[in-house]
C-alpha angles and dihedrals in degrees: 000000000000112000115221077250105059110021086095091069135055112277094204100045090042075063084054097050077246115122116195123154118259125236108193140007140237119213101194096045081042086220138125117229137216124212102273095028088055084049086065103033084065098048094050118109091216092050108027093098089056120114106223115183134200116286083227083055098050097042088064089060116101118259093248082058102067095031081076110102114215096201134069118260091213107048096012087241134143120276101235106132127057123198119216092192092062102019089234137138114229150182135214089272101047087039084063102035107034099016108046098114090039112110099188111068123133134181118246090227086064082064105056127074107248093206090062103047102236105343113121137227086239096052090046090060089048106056084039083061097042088050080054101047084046098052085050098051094046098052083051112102089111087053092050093045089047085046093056082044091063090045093064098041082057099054091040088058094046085056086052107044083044086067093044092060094041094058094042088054093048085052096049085043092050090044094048089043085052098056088037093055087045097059100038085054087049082049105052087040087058090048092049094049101046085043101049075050099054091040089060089049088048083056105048098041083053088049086057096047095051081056095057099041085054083050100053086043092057096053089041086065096033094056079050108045119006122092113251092255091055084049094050092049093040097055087063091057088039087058092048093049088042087048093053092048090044089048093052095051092045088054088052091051090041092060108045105256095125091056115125109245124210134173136207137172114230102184133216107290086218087069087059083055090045090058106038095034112048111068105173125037078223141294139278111223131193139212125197101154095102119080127193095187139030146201123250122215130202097207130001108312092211092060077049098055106088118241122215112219079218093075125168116298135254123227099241095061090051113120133179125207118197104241101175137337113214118207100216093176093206122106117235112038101178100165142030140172146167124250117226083247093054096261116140118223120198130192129221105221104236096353104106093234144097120211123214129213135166123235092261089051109245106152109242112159140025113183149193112230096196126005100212101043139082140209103359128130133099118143146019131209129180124249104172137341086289124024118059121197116233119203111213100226128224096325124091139278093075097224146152107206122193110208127193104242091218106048092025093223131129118270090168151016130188127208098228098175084212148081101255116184107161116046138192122166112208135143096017079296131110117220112211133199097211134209105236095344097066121222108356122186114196127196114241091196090072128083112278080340090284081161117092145157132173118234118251117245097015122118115258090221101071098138120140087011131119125251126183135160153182134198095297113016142063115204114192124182118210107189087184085074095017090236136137115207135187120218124184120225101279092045111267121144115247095176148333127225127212134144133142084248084083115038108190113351127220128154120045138177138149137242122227091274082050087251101159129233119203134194112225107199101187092025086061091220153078123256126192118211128197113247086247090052101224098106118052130175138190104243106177131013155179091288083065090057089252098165113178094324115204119181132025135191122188114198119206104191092068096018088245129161120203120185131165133206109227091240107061114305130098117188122210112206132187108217120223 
């Protein structure tokens, strides 16, 4: 194919160190032509039925354009047939050696419109669509004006909102003062009281001991200077005198004066609920039902969409093609996906690491997720092309990392405050399988994801069990009743998949027409369900050398499948 660089100069004569500049362009040759080159490549009887246009012409086509090749890259032929079986382009050659048995196939010329040269159908639709859409933007001042409308109203209601929780929050503070103040003052009376207490008793036993020293005064100058008749009648009187201050101190210590006294505080055990229970200060709902202006369309909007003759896939034309099977010799492989750069990442269930191959599985990396942790690691989930989440498992801490998939370090780490097994990131939000609290989605746009909500219908026990998304689903897999079931975003269940073909499911991704690929563990294969979960397929089996397989990614970009058997293998498919 003509480069931007050269397409301004002959190809056949830059073959010949000639370089004349070229003057059209011929789509099928993917060459650019000069003048004299273009003469004969009317004339030849290889290249006479080609349609060449303009260079002008071709320069004004978008660059994916004429990125597409026209030939084959396997018998250099020219691209003139699709099949639908295997949603594939193909040539003459590829229709009699790969497509015999494929009964729809179609030729791409079927598809154009011959009265327009080689606009589509499908084109034609588009750009009525597009007038339509045009005609639509530019008769919307009254949109824009409503849309700046609605931006005020919203920032109107966040300020709002803002107050609410303010004074919420005041009311929840002055309640909580109030208590406070009431038992500190509860505190410092106790402490009045048991003092002033303890300060009588001080007294007295100071009282007694004044006593005892003027006693012992008194026979200290007795034994000097009284006569021995005076000491034997004065030590009646000193008993007496000793017996009543015996006698005080016995009734102090009677009566408990001389008792040591503590305090403590013991709290309101619905505090302990407060704290533990509540796990959001509210919600923020939003309502977009209502509509103060509308589109208006010429013709039916659904004959201007344009259709692909791709389509979406059914799951009986589904294939799978071993690429590579890696041989990752640890026990427990519990999660897997693909870096942007084809790359294939594995975790080590409870190990704490992440190991690293390339596609054509060459070991490169072997890494530590947090260094002071141990034992965590159970599931990955992709955030972007190139950073995956991994939940931690049921160790603690209780952490979401997100790793750089190339330099497998940590760019990020989220405080959960739960156990999460199973893990999809969709909509800015991370979907959890918990340990005790079911399927928890938690808002990344709040801080250290402190908003969360369960999700409704789920079981509460989810633990050790697989979780993935898209825009408008949520797939669980539940190996305790061997069922795969699809939730939609607030929770309601759309269907529920279970049949003797997968025996306790684990790992589950989709592919790019939201087809679903699960791992059956004790099933030892791979089945593939339709997006409306009525049709289901074993994919891969046994015969593949599928043991206990645990976790899946598909990755759309390439059309790969990765799964991994929990002991050791990981498989590397290419979808067709």
């Amino acid at each position: 194919m003509a480069t931007d660089e050269n397409a301004s100069f002959c190809n056949i004569c830059l073959t010949r160190d000639q370089n004349k500049f070229a003057e059209e362009y011929c789509p099928q040759c993917e060459e650019a032509l000069c003048g004299d080159c273009r003469y004969h490549h009317k004339i030849s009887k290889s290249t006479r039925s080609h349609q060449t246009i303009s260079l002008e012409k071709y320069n004004k086509l978008p660059f994916f354009i004429k990125q597409i090749k026209h030939n084959c890259e396997e018998h250099d032929c020219f691209l003139e047939c699709y099949c639908k079986c295997h949603d594939s382009l193909c040539c003459k050659r590829c229709l009699i050696s790969s497509h015999k048995e494929c009964k729809e196939t179609i030729f791409i010329e079927d598809f154009l419109t011959p009265s327009t040269g080689y606009h589509s159908v499908a084109l034609d639709n588009i750009e009525k669509a597009l007038k339509d859409l045009e005609t639509n933007i530019c008769s919307a001042i009254n949109m824009i004006k409503d849309r700046n409308r609605n931006l005020t109203e919203l920032r109107e209601q966040k300020q709002k909102i803002s107050a609410q929780i303010k004074e919420k929050r005041h009311e929840i503070n002055t309640c909580l003062d109030n208590l406070e103040d009431a038992l500190l003052e509860k505190a410092s009376a106790m402490e009045n009281e048991y003092c002033l207490k303890i300060n009588e008793v001080i007294a007295k036993l100071e009282n007694e001991k004044k006593k005892v020293d003027e006693i012992k005064k008194d026979v200290d100058s007795v034994k000097m200077f009284a006569s021995n008749l005076q000491i034997f009648m004065g030590t009646k009187t000193f008993q007496e005198n000793v017996s009543t201050n015996e006698m005080n101190v016995q009734v102090l210590y009677d009566n408990g004066n001389l008792n040591n006294i503590t305090m403590e505080c013991t709290f309101n055990e619905k505090l302990e609920e407060l704290r533990d229970e509540i796990m959001s200060f509210g919600d923020i709902k939003v309502d977009n039902s209502d509509k103060h202006t509308s589109f208006s369309w010429n013709g039916d909007k659904s004959a201007q969409i344009y259709k692909s003759i791709l389509g979406a896939k059914t799951i009986k034309n589904i294939n799978v093609r071993l690429v590579c099977k890696i041989n990752i010799n640890v026990n427990g492989l519990s999660g897997c996906a693909i870096s942007e750069a084809g790359n294939m990442i594995f975790l080590h269930e409870h190990s704490n690491s992440l190991i690293k191959y390339a596609r054509n599985g060459e070991f490169i990396s072997k890494s530590v997720i947090n260094p002071q942790a141990k034992g965590i690691g159970f599931e990955l989930a992709l955030i972007d092309s190139n950073t995956v989440a991994v939940s931690s498992g049921g160790n603690y801490p209780q952490h979401i990392y997100l790793i750089d998939m190339n330099s497998t370090k940590t760019s990020q780490v989220f405080q959960l405050g739960d156990f999460c097994c199973g893990l999809s990131y969709s909509n800015d939000s991370f979907i959890c399988c918990t340990y005790m609290n079911g399927i928890k989605i938690f808002d990344r746009s709040h801080d250290n994801l402190t908003n969360a909500r369960i999700l409704p219908n789920a079981p509460r026990i989810v633990s050790k069990t697989y979780v993935t998304s898209n825009k408008n689903r949520i797939f669980h897999t539940n190996w305790r009743d061997h069922s795969v079931v699809c939730y939609d975003l607030s929770g309601q269940v759309q269907w529920k998949y279970c049949d003797s073909i997968l025996r306790q499911p684990f790992g589950i991704t989709l592919d790019s027409y939201s087809n679903i690929y699960v791992a059956g563990s004790e099933s030892n294969n791979v089945v593939v369900i339709s997006k409306d979960g009525k049709q289901a397929k074993e994919l891969i089996g046994a015969n593949d050398e599928i043991s206990n397989p645990r976790a899946m990614y598909f990755d759309k970009n390439k059309n790969l499948l990765l799964v991994t058997n929990y002991k050791g293998y990981a498989f590397l498919f290419n979808v067709t």
